[in-house]
C-alpha positions as protocol buffer text, in pm:
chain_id: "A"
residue {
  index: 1
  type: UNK
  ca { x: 1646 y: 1419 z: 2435 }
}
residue {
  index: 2
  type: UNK
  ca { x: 1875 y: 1565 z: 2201 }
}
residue {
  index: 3
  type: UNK
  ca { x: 2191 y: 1418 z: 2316 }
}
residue {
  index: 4
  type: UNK
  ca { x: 1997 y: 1047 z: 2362 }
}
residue {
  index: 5
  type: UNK
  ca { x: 1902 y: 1093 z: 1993 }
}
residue {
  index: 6
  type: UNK
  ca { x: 2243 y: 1213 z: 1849 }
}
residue {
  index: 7
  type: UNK
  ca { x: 2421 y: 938 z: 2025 }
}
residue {
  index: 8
  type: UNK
  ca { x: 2153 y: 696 z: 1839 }
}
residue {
  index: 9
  type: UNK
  ca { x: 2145 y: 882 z: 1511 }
}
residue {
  index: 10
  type: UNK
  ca { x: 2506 y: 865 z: 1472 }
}
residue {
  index: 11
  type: UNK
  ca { x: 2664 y: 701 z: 1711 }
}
residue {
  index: 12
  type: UNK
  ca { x: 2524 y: 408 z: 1685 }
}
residue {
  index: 13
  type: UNK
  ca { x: 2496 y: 468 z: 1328 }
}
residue {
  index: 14
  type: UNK
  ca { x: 2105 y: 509 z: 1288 }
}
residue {
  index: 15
  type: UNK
  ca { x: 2120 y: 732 z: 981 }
}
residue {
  index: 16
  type: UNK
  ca { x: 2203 y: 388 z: 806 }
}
residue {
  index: 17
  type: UNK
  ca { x: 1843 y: 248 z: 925 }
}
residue {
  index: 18
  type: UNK
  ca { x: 1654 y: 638 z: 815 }
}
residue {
  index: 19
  type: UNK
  ca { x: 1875 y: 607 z: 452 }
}
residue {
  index: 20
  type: UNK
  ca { x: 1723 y: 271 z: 390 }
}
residue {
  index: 21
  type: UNK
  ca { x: 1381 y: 360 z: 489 }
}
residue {
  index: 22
  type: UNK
  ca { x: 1437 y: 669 z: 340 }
}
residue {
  index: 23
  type: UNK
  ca { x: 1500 y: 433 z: -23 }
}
residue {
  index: 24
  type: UNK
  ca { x: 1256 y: 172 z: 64 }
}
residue {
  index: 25
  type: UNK
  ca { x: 948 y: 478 z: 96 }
}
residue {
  index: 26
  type: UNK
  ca { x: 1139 y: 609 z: -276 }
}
residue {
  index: 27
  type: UNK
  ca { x: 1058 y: 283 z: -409 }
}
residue {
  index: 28
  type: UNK
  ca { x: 697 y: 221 z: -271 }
}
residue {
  index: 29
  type: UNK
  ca { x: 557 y: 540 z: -400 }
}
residue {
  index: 30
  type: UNK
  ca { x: 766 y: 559 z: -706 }
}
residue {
  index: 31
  type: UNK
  ca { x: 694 y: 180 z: -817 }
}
residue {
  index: 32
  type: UNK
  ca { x: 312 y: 238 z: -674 }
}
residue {
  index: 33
  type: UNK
  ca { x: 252 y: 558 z: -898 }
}
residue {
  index: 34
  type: UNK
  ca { x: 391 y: 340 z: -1213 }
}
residue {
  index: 35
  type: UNK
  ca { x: 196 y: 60 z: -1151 }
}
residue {
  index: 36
  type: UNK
  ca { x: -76 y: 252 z: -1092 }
}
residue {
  index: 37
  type: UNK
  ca { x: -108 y: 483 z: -1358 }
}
residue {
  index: 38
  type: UNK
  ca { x: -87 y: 189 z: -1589 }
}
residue {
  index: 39
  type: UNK
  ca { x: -348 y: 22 z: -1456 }
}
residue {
  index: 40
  type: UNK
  ca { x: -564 y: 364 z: -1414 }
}
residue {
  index: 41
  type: UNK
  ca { x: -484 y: 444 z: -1802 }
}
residue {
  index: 42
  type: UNK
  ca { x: -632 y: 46 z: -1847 }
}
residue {
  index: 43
  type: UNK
  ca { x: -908 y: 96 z: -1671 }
}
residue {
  index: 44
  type: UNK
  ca { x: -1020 y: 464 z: -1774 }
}
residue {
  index: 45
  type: UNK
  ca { x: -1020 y: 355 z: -2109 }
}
residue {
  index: 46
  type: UNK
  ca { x: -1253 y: 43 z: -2033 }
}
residue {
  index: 47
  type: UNK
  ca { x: -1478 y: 291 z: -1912 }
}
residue {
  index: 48
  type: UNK
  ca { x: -1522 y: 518 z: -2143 }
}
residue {
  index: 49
  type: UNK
  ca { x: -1492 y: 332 z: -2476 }
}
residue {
  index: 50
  type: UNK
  ca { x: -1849 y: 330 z: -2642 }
}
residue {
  index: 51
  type: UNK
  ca { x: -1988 y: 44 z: -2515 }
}
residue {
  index: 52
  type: UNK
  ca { x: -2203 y: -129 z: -2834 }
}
residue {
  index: 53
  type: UNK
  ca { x: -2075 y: -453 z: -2834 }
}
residue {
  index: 54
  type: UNK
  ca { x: -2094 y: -712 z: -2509 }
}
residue {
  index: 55
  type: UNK
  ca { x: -1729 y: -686 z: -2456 }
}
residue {
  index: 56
  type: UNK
  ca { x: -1664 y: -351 z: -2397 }
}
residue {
  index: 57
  type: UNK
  ca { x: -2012 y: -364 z: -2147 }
}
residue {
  index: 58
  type: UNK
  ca { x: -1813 y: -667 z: -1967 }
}
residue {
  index: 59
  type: UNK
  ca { x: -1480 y: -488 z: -1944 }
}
residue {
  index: 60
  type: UNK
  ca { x: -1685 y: -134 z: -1782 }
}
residue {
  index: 61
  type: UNK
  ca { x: -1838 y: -356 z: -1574 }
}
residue {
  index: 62
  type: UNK
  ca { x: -1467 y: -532 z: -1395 }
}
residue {
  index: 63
  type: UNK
  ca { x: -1364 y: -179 z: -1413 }
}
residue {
  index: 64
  type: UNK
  ca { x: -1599 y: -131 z: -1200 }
}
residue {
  index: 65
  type: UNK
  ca { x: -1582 y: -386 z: -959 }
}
residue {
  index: 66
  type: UNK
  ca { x: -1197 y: -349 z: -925 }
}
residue {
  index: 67
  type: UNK
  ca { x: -1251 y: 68 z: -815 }
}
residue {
  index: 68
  type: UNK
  ca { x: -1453 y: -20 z: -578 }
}
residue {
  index: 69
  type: UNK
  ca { x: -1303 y: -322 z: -448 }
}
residue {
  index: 70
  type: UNK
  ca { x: -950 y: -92 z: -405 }
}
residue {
  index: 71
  type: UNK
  ca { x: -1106 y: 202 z: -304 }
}
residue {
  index: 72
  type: UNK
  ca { x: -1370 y: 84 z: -97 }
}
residue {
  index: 73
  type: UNK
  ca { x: -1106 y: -80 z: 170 }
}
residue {
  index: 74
  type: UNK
  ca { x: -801 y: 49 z: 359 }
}
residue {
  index: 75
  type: UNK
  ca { x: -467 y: 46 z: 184 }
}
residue {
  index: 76
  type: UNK
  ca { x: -341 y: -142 z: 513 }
}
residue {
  index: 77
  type: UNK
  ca { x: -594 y: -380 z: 491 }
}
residue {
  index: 78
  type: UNK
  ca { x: -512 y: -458 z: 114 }
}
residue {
  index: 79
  type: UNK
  ca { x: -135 y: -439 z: 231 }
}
residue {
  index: 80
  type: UNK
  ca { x: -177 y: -736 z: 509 }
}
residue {
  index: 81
  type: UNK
  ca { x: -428 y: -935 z: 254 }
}
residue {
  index: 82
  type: UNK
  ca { x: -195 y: -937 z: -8 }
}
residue {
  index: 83
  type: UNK
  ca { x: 139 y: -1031 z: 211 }
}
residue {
  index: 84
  type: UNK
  ca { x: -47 y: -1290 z: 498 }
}
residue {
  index: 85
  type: UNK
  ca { x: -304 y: -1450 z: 279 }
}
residue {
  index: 86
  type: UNK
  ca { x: -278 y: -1426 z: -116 }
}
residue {
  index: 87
  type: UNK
  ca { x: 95 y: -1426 z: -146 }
}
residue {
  index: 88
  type: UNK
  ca { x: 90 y: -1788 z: 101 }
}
residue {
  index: 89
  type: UNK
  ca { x: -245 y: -1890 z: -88 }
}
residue {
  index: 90
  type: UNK
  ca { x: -16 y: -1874 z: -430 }
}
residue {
  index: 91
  type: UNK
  ca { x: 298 y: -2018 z: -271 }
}
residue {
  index: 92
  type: UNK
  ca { x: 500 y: -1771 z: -403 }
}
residue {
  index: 93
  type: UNK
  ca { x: 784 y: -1630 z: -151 }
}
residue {
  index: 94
  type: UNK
  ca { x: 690 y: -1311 z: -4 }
}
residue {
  index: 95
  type: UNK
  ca { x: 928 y: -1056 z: -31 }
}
residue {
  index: 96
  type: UNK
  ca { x: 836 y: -735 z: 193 }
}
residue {
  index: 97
  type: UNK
  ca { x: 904 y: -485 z: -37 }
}
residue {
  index: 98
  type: UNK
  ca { x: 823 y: -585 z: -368 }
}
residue {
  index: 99
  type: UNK
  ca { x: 438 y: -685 z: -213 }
}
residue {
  index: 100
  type: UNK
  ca { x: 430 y: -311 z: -104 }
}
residue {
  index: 101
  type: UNK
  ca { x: 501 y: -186 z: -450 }
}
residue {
  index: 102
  type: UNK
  ca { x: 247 y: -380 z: -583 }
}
residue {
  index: 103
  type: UNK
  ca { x: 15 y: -314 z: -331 }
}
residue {
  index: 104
  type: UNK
  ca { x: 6 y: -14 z: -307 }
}
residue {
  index: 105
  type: UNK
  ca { x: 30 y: -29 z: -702 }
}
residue {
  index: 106
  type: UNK
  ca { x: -298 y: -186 z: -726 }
}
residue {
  index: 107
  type: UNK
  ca { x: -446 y: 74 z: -506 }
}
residue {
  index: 108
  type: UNK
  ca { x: -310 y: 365 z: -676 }
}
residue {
  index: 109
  type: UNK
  ca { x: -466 y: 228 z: -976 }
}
residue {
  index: 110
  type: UNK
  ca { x: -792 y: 263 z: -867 }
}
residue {
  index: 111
  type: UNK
  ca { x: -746 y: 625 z: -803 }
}
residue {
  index: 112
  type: UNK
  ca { x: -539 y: 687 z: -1125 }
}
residue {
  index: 113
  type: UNK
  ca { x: -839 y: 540 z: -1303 }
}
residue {
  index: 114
  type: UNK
  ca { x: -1079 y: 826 z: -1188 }
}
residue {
  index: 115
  type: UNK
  ca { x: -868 y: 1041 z: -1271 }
}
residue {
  index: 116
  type: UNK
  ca { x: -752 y: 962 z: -1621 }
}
residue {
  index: 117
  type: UNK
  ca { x: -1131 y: 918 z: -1685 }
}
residue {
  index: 118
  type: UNK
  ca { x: -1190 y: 1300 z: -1606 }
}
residue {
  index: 119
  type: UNK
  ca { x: -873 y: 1394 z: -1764 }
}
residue {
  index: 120
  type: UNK
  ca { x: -1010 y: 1188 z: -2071 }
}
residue {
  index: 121
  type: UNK
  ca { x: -1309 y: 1349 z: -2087 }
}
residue {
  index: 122
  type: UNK
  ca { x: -1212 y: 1703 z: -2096 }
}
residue {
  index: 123
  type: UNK
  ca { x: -1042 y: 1644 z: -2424 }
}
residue {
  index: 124
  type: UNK
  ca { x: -1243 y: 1794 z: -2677 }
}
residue {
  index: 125
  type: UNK
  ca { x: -1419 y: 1560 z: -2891 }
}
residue {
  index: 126
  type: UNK
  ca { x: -1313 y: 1658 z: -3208 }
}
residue {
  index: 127
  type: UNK
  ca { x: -968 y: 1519 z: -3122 }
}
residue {
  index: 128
  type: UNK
  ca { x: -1068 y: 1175 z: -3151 }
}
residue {
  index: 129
  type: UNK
  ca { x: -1339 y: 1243 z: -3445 }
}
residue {
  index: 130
  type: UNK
  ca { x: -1040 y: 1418 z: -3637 }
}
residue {
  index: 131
  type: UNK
  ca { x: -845 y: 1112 z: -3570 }
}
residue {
  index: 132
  type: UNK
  ca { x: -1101 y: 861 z: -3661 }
}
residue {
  index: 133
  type: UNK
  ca { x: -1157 y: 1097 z: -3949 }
}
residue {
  index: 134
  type: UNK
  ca { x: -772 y: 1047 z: -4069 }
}
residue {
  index: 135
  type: UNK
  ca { x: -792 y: 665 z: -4054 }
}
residue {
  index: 136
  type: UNK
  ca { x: -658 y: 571 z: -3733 }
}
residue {
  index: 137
  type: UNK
  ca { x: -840 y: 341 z: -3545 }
}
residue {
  index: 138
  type: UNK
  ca { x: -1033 y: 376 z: -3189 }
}
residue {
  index: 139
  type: UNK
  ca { x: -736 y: 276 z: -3026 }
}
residue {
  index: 140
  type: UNK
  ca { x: -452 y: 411 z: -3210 }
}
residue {
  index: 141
  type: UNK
  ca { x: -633 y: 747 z: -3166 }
}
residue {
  index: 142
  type: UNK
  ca { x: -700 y: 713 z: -2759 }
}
residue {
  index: 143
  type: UNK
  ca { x: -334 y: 614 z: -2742 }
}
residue {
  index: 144
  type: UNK
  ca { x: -137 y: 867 z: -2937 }
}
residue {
  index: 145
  type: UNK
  ca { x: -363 y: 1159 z: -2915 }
}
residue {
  index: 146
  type: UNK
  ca { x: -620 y: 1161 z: -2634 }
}
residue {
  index: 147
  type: UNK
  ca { x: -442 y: 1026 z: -2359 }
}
residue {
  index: 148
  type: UNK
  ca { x: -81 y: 1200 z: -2439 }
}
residue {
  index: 149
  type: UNK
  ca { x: -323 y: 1554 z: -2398 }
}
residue {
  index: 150
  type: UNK
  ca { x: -551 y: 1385 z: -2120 }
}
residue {
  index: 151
  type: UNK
  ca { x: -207 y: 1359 z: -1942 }
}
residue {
  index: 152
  type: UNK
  ca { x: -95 y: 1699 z: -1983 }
}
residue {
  index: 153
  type: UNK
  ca { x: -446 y: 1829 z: -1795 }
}
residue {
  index: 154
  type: UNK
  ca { x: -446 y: 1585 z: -1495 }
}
residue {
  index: 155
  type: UNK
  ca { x: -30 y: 1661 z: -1419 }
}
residue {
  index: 156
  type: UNK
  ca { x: -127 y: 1854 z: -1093 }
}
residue {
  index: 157
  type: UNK
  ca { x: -346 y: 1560 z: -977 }
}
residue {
  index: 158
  type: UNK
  ca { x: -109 y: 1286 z: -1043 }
}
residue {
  index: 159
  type: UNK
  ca { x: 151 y: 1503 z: -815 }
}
residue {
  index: 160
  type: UNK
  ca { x: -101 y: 1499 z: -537 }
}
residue {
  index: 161
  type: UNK
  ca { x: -154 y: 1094 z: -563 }
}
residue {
  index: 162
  type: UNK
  ca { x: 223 y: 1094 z: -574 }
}
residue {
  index: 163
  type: UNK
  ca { x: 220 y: 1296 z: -286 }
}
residue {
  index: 164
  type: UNK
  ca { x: -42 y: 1095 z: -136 }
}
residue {
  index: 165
  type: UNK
  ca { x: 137 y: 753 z: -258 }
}
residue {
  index: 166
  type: UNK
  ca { x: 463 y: 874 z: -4 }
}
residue {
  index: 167
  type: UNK
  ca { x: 269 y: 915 z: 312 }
}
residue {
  index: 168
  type: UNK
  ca { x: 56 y: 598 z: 282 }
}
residue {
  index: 169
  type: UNK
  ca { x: 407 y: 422 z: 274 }
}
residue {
  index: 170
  type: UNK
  ca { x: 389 y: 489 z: 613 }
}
residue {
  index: 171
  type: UNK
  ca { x: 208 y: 173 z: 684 }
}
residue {
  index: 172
  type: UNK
  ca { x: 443 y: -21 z: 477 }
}
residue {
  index: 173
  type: UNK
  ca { x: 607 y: -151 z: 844 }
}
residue {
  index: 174
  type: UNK
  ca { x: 292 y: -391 z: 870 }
}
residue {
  index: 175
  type: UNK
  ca { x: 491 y: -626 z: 670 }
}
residue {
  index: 176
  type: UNK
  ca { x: 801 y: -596 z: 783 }
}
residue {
  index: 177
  type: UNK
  ca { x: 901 y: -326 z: 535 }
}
residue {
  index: 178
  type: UNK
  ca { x: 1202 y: -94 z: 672 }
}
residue {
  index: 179
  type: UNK
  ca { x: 1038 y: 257 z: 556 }
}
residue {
  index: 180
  type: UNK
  ca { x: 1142 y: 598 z: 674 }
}
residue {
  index: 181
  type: UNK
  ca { x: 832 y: 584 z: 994 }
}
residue {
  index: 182
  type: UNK
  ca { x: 994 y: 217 z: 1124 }
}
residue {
  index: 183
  type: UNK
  ca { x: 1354 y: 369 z: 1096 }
}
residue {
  index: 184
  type: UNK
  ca { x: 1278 y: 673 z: 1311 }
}
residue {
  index: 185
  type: UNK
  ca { x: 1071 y: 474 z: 1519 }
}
residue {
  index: 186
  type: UNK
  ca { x: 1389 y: 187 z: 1614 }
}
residue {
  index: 187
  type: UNK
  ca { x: 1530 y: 507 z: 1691 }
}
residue {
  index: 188
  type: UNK
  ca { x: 1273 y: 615 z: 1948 }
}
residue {
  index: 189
  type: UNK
  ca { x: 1244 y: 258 z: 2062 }
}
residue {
  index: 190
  type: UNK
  ca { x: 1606 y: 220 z: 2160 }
}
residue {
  index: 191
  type: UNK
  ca { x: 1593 y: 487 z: 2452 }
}
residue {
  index: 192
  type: UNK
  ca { x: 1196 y: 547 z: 2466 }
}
residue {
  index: 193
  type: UNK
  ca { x: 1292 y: 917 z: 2358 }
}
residue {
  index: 194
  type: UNK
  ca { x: 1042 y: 998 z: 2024 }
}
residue {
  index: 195
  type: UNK
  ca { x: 1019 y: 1313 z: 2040 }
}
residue {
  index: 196
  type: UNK
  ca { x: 1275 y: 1428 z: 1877 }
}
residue {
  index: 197
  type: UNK
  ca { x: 1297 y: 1105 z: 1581 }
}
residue {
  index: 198
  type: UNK
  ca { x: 893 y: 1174 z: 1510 }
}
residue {
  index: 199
  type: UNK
  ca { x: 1008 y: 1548 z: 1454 }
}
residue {
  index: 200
  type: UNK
  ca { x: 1247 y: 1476 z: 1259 }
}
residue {
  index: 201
  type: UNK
  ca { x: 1050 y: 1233 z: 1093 }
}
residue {
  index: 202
  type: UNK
  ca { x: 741 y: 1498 z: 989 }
}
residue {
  index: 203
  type: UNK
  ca { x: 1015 y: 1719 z: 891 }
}
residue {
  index: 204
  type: UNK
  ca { x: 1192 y: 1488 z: 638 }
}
residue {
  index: 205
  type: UNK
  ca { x: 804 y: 1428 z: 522 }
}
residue {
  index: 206
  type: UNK
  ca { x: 758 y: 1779 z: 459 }
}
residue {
  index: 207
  type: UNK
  ca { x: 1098 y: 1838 z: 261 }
}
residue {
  index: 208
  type: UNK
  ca { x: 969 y: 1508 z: 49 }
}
residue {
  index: 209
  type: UNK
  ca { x: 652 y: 1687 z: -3 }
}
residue {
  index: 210
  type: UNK
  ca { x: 786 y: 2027 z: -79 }
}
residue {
  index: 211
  type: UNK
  ca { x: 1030 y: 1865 z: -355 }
}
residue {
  index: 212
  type: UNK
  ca { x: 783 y: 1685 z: -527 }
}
residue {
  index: 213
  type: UNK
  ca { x: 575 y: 2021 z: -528 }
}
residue {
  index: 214
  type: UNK
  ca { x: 809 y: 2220 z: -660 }
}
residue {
  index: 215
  type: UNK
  ca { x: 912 y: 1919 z: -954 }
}
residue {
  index: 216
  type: UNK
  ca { x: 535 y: 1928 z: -1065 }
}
residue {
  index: 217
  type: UNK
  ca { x: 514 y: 2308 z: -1082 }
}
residue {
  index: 218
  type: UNK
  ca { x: 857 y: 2296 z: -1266 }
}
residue {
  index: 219
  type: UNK
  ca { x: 630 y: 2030 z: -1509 }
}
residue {
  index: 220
  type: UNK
  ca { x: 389 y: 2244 z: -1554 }
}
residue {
  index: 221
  type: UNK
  ca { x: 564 y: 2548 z: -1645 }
}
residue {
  index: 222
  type: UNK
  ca { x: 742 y: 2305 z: -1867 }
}
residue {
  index: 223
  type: UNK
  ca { x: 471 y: 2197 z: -2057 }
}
residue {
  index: 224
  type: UNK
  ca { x: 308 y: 2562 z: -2123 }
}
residue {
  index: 225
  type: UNK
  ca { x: 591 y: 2669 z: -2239 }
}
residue {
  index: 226
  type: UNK
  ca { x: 580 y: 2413 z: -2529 }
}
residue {
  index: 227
  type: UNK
  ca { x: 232 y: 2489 z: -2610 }
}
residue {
  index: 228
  type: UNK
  ca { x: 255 y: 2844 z: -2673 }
}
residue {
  index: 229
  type: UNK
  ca { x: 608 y: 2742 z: -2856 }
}
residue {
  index: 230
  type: UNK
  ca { x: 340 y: 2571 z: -3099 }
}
């Protein structure tokens, strides 16, 4: 098994397919955990602005609809709906990769959303009255001094959707998508051998993992150290 995948690996120069998958899965969840915590900061704040007027009510209500639209299907569902049917229903030319990004964008946002809500809330509420209180307006206050401390208290969630963003990618090889789990697997597939390439394969998972761990505890540590600074 060993030798079979060594002479594939290298060889036949496989570690060319596992570095491009190994980008491709970079991109996904990097580009995904963007998208989606700008469309989760969008959303949280439709839900929780004071809802007097019809707008805002309107706005709560699509935020809504979209969480549980995103949440309430498989990401490989949304990932074959939004390469098979929307992108040909739009005409616009389907490119693998970018349609995972925003895919899986779009469903990150969902989750984001929840979670910038509860980081939102546990901001004490004299923050924004002291802001109103200064002059600034509703929005000028949720933007420079709710959300920039909402942020600080949901850091070790957004590592785990992050976290959670790079293993989804796995599915990412539904459209055609050439991610680190369709690299090892042409590997397998060239001698029927997949042992070894799905070992590897949980193992370079892992070390992803572990890094991005160890980055958000480095955050963390980071970011305490500037408060008690102030």
């Amino acid at each position: 098994m060993w030798d079979a995948f060594y002479t594939q690996m290298f060889t036949y120069q496989g570690y060319k397919n596992v570095l491009e998958g190994l980008g491709a899965t970079c991109q996904i969840a990097i580009g995904g955990l963007l998208i989606g915590i700008v469309i989760g900061t969008v959303l949280a704040v439709a839900k929780v602005v004071p809802k007097y007027k019809l707008l805002p009510k309107i706005c709560s209500a699509l935020a809504d609809v979209y969480i549980a639209l995103f949440r309430g299907t498989p990401m490989v569902v949304q990932l074959l709906l939004a390469y098979f049917v929307l992108m040909p229903a739009l005409g616009i030319p389907a490119q693998p990769l970018m349609v995972a990004i925003v895919a899986f964008g779009l469903n990150s946002g969902a989750y984001v959303s929840e979670i910038m809500r509860s980081g939102i809330g546990a901001v004490d509420r004299g923050q924004m009255e002291g802001g109103r209180a200064l002059g600034l307006s509703y929005g000028t206050t949720m933007v420079r001094v709710v959300i920039p401390q909402a942020v600080k208290n949901i850091l070790p969630t957004l590592g785990n959707e992050f976290i959670t963003l790079v293993k989804e990618t796995s599915v990412a090889s539904f459209i055609a998508v050439t991610d680190l789990t369709k690299a090892f697997r042409d590997i397998g597939d060239a001698n029927y051998e997949y042992v070894i390439p799905y070992l590897c394969l949980a193992l370079v998972y892992l070390v992803i993992v572990l890094g991005i761990t160890l980055l958000i505890r480095l955050m963390e540590r980071r970011l305490s150290q500037s408060d008690r600074d102030q």
